[in-house]
MIDOSE-1310 file (N, C-alpha, C; in nm, 2 decimals, decimal comma, always signed):
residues 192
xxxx	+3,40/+6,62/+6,23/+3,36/+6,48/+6,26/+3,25/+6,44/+6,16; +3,19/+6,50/+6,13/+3,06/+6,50/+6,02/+3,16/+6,43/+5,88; +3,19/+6,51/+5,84/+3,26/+6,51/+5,74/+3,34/+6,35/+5,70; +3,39/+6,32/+5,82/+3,44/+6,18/+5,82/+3,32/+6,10/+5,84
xxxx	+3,28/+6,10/+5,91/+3,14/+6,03/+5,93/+3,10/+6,02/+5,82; +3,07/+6,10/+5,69/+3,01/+6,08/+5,57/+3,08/+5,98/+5,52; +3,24/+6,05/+5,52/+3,30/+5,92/+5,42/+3,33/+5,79/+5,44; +3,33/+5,75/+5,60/+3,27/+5,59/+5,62/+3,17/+5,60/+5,58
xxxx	+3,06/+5,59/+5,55/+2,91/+5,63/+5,51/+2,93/+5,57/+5,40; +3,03/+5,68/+5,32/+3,04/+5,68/+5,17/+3,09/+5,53/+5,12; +3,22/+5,50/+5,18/+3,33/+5,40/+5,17/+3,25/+5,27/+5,20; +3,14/+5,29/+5,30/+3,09/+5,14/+5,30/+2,96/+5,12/+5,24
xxxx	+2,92/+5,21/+5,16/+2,81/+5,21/+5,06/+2,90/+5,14/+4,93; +3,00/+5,17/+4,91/+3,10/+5,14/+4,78/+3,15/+5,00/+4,80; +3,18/+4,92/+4,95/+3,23/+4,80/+4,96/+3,12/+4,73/+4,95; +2,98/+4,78/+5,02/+2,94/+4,64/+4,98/+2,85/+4,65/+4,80
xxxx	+2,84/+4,75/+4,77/+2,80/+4,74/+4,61/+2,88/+4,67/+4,55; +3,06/+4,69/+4,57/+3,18/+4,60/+4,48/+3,15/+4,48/+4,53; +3,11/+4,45/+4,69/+3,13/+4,29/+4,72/+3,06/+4,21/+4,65; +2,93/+4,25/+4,58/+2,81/+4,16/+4,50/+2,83/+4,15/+4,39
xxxx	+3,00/+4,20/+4,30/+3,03/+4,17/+4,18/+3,13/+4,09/+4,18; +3,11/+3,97/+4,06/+3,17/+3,89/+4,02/+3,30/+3,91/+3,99; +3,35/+4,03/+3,98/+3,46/+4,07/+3,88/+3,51/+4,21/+3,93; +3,59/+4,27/+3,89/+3,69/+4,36/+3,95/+3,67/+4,46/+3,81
xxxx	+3,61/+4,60/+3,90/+3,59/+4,71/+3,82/+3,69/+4,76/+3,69; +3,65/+4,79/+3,58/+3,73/+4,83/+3,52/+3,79/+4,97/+3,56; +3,91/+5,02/+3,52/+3,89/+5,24/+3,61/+3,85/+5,30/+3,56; +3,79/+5,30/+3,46/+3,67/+5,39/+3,41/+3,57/+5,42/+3,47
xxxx	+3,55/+5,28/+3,50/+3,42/+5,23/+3,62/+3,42/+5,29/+3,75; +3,56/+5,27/+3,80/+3,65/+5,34/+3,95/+3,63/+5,44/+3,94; +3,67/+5,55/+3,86/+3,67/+5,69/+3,82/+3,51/+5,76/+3,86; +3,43/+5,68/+3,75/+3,32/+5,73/+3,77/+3,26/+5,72/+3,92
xxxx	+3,27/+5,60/+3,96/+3,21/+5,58/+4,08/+3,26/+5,73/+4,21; +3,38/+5,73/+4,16/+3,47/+5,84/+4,24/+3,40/+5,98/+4,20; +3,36/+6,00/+4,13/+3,31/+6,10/+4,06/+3,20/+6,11/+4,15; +3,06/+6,02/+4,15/+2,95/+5,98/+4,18/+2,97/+6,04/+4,35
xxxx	+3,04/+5,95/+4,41/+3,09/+5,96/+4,51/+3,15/+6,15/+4,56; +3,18/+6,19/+4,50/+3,25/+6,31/+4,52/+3,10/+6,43/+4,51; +2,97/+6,36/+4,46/+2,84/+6,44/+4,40/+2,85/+6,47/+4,34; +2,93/+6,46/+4,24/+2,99/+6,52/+4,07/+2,86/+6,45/+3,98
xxxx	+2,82/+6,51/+3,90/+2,74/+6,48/+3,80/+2,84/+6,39/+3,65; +2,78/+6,29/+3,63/+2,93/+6,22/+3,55/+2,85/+6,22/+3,38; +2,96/+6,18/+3,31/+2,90/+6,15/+3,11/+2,99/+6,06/+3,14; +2,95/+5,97/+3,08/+3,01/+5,77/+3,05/+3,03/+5,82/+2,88
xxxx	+3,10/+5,76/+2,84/+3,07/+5,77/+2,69/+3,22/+5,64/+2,69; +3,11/+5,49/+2,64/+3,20/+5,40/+2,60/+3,09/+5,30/+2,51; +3,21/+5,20/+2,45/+3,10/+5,16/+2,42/+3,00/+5,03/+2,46; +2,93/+4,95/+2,40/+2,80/+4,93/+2,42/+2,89/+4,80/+2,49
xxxx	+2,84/+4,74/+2,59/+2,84/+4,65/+2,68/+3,03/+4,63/+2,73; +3,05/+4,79/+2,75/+3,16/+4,79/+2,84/+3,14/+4,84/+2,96; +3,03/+4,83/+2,99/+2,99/+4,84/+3,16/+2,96/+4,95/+3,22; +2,92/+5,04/+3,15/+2,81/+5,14/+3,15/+2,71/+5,14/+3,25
xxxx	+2,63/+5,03/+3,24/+2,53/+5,01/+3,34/+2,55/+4,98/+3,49; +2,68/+4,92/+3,48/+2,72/+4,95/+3,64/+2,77/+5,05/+3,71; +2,78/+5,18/+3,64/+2,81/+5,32/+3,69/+2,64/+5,34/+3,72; +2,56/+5,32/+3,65/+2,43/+5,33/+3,69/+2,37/+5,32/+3,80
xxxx	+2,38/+5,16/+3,79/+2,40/+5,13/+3,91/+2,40/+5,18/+4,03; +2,54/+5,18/+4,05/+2,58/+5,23/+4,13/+2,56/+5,35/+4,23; +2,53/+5,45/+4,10/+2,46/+5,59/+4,12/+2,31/+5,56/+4,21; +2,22/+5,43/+4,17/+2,13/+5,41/+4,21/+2,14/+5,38/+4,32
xxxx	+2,17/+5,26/+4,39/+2,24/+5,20/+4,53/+2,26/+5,34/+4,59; +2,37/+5,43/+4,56/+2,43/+5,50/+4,62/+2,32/+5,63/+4,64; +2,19/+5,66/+4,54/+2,10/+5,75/+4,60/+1,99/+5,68/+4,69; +1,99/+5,50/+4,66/+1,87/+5,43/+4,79/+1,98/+5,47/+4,89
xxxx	+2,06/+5,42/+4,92/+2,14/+5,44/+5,05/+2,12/+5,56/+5,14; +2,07/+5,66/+5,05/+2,10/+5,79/+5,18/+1,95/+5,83/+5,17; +1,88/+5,75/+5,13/+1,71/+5,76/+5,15/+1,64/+5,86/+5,01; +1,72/+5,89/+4,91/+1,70/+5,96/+4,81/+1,63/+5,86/+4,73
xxxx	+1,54/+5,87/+4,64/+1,49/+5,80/+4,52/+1,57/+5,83/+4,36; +1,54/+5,71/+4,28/+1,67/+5,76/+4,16/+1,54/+5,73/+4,04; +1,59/+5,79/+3,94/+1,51/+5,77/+3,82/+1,62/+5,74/+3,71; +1,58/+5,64/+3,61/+1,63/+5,58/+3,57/+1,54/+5,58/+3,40
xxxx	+1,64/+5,68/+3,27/+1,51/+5,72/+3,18/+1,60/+5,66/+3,06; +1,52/+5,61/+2,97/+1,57/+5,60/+2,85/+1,51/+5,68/+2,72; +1,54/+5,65/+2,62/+1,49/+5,68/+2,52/+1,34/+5,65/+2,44; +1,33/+5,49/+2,45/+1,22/+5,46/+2,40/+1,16/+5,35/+2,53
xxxx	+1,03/+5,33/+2,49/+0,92/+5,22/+2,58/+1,01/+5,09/+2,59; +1,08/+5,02/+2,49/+1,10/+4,90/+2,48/+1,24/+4,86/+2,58; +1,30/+4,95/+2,59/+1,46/+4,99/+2,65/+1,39/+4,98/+2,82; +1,33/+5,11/+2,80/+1,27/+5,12/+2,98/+1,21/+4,98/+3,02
xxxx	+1,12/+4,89/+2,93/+1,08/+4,77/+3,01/+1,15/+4,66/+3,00; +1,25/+4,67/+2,89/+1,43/+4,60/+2,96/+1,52/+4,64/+3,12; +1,52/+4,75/+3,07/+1,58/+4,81/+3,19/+1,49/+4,76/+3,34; +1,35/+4,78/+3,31/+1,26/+4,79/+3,45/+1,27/+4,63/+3,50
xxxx	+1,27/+4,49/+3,43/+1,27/+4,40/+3,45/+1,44/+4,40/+3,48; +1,53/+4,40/+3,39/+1,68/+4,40/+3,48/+1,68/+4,51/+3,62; +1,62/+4,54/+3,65/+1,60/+4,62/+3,79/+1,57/+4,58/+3,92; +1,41/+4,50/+3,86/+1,33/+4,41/+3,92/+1,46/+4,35/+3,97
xxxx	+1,54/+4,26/+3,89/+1,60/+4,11/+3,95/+1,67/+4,16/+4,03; +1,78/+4,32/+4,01/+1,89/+4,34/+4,09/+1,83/+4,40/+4,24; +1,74/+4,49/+4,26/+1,70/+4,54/+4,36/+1,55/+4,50/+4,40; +1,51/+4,40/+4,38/+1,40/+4,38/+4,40/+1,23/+4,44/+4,39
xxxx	+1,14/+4,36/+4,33/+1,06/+4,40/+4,23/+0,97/+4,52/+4,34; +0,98/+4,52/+4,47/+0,87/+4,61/+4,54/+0,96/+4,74/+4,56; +1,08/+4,75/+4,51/+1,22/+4,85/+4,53/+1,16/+4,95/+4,40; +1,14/+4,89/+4,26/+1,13/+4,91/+4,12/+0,97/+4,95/+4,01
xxxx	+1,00/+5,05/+4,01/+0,86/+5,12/+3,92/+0,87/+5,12/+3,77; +0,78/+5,16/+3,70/+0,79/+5,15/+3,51/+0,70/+5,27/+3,50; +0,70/+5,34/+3,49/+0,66/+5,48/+3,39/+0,69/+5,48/+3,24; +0,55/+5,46/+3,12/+0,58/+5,49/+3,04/+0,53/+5,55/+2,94
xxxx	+0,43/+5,63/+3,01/+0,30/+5,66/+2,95/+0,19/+5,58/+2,89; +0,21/+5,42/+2,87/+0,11/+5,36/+2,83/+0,15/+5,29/+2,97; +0,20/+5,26/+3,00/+0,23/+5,14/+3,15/+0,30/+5,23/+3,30; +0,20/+5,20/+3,43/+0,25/+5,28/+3,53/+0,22/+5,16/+3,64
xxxx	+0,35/+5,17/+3,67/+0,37/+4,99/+3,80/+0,44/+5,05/+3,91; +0,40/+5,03/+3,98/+0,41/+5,08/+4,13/+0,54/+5,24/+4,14; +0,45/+5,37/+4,11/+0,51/+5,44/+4,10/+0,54/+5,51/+4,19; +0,57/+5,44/+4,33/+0,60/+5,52/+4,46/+0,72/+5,43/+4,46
xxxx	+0,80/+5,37/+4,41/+0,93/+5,25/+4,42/+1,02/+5,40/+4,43; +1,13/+5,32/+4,49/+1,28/+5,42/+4,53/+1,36/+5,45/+4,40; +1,31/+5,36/+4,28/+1,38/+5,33/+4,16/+1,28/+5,33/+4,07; +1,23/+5,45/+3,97/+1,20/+5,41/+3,87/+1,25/+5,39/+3,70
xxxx	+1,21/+5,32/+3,64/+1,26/+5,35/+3,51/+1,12/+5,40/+3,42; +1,19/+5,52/+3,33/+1,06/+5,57/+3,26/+1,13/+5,62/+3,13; +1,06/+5,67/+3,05/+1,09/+5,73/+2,90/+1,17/+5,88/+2,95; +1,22/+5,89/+2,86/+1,26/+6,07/+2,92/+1,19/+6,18/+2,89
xxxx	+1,05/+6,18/+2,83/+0,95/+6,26/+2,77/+0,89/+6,24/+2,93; +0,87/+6,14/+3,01/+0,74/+6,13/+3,16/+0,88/+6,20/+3,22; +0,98/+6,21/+3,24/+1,06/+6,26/+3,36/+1,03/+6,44/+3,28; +1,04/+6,50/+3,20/+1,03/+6,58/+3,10/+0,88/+6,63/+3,17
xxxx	+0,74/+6,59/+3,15/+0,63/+6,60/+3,16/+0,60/+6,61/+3,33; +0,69/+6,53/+3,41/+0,68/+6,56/+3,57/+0,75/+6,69/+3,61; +0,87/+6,68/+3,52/+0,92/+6,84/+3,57/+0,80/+6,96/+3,53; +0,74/+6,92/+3,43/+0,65/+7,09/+3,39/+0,57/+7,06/+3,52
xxxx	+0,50/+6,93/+3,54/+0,37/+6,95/+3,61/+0,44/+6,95/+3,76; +0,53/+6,99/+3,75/+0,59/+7,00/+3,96/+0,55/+6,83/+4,00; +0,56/+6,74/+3,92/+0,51/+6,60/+4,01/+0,56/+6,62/+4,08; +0,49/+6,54/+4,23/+0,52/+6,50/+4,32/+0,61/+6,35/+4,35
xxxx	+0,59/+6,31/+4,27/+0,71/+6,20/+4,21/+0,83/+6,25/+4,23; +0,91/+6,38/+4,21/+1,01/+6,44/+4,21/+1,06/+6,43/+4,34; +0,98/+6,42/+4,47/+1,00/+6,46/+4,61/+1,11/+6,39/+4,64; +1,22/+6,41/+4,69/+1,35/+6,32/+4,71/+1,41/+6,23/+4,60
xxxx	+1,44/+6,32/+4,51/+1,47/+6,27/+4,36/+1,64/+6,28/+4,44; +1,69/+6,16/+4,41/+1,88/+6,21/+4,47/+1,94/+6,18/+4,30; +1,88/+6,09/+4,19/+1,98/+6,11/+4,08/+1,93/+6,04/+3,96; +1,96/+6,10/+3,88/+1,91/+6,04/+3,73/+2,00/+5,97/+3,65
xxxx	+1,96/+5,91/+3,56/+2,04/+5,81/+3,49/+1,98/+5,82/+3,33; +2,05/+5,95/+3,31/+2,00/+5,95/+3,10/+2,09/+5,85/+3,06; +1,97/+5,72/+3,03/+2,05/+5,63/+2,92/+2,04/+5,70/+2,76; +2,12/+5,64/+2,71/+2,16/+5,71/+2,58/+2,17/+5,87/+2,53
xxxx	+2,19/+5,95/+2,64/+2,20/+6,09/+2,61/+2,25/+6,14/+2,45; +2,31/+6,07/+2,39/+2,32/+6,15/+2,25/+2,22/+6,18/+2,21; +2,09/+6,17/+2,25/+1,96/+6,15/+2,19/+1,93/+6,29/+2,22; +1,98/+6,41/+2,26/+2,02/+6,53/+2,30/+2,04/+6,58/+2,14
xxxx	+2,13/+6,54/+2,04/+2,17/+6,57/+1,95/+2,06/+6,56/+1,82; +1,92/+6,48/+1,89/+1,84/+6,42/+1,73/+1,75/+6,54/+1,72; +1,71/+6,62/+1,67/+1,66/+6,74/+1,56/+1,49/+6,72/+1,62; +1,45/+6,58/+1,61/+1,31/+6,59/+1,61/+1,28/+6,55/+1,78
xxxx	+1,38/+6,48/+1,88/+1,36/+6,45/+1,99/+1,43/+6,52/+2,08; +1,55/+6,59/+2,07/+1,70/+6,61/+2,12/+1,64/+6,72/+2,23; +1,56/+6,81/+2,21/+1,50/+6,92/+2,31/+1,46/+6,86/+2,44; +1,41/+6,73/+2,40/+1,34/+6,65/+2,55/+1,46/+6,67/+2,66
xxxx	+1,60/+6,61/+2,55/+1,70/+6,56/+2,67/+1,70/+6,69/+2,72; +1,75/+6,83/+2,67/+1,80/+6,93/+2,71/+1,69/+6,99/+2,77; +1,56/+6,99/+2,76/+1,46/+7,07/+2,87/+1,45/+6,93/+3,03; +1,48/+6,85/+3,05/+1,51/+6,78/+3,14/+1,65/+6,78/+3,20
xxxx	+1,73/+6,78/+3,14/+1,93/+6,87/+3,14/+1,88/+7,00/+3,25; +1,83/+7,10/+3,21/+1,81/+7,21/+3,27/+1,69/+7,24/+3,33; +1,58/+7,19/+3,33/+1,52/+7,18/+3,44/+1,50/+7,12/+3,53; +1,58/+7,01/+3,57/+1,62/+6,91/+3,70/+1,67/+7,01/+3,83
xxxx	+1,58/+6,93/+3,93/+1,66/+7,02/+4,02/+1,83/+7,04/+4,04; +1,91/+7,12/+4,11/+2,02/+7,16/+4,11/+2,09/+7,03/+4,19; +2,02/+7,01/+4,26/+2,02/+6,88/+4,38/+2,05/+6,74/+4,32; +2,01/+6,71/+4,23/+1,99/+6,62/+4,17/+2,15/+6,58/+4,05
xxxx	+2,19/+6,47/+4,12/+2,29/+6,41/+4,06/+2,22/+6,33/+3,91; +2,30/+6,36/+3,80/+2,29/+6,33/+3,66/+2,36/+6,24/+3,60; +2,36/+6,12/+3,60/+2,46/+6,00/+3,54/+2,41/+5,98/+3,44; +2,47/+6,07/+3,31/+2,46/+6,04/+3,12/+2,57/+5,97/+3,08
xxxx	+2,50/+5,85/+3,03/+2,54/+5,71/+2,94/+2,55/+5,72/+2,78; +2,62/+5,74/+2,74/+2,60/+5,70/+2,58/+2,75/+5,62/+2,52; +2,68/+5,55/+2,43/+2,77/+5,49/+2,36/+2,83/+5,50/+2,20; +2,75/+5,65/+2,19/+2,80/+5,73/+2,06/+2,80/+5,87/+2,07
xxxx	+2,87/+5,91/+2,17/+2,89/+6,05/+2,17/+3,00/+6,08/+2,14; +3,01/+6,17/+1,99/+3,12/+6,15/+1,95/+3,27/+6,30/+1,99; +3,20/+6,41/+2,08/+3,22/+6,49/+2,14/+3,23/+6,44/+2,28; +3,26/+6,36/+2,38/+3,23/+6,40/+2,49/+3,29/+6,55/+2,57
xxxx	+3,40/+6,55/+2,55/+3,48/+6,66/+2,62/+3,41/+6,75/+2,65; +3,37/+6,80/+2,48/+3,30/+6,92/+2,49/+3,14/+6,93/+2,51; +3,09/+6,85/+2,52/+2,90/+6,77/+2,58/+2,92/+6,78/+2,69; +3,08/+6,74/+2,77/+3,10/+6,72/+2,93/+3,08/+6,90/+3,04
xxxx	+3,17/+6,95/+2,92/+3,17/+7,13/+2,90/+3,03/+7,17/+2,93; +2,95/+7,15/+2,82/+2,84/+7,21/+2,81/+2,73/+7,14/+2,94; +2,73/+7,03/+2,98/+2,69/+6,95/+3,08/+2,71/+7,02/+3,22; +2,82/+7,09/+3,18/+2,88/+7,12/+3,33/+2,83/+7,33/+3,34
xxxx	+2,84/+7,32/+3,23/+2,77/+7,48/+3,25/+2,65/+7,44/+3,29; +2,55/+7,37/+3,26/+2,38/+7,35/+3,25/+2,37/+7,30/+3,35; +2,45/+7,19/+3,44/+2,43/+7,11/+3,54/+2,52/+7,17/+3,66; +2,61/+7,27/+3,66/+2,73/+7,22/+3,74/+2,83/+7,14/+3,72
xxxx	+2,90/+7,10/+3,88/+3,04/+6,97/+3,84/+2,96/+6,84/+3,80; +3,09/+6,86/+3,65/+3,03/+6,72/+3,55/+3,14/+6,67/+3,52; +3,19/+6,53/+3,57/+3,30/+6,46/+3,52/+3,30/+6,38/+3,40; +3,39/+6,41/+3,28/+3,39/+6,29/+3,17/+3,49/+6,20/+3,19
């Protein structure tokens, strides 16, 4: 009974996120979401404004829904306070936090967006921020691959809790198969 019980649970967390779009998912989109949905840890790899951000999304909705908080990290300051005002509008500004090491706005929200060096710097220090972390959202994960920053993504990769659902976004990963591979050894189930 449980078990079914989740998946209405599941199924109407997913109708009404699709009912507030204008438009009909692409299946990449479907997939992923199915993925998300299944607790699979996912890698997006498309490119830049093919709808990436609504697997995000999604993932986020889908960790407020079950009382989980989601973090939401990018690469640099200027991206996160894009991201934290497109946030603001979709889920509302008392829902939405900004971590950025120079800027910290209401950092008890269900949703924050921050740099991936502060999610990186809360895992060493055990933050308490972490408490009911249900999923992350590495925007631009290739950033994994750059020589002088790429360690951040992968000491964040593997020291996240086990618990914690991983939704990595990039739009220049020129490997994914094999990033999904290695994703899935360091994380667990990881769908590409």
């Amino acid at each position: 009974h449980t078990s079914s019980r989740l998946g209405r649970i599941m199924s109407s967390i997913r109708e009404n996120f699709l009912a507030q779009l204008k438009y009909e998912p692409d299946t990449f989109q479907v997939k992923a979401m199915d993925s998300i949905d299944a607790d699979a840890s996912v890698l997006v790899a498309a490119p830049t404004g093919s709808g990436k951000t609504l697997i995000a999304e999604y993932g986020i909705a889908r960790a407020r829904s079950t009382g989980l908080r989601a973090f939401y990290t990018t690469p640099i300051k200027a991206l996160s306070n894009q991201k934290y005002f497109e946030f603001v509008e979709r889920f509302g500004e008392d829902r939405v936090g900004l971590l950025t090491g120079d800027t910290n706005i209401n950092s008890d929200a269900d949703v924050l967006v921050m740099t991936t060096e502060v999610l990186r710097n809360m895992l060493y220090a055990n933050s308490s921020t972490l408490t009911n972390l249900g999923s992350v959202v590495m925007d631009e994960v290739h950033y994994l691959a750059d020589k002088f920053r790429g360690a951040v993504w992968e000491e964040v990769l593997i020291h996240l809790m086990e618990s914690v659902q991983v939704i990595s976004l990039s739009a220049t990963v020129s490997n994914a198969e094999e990033f999904g591979e290695w994703l899935g050894e360091v994380r667990g189930s990881t769908e590409v």
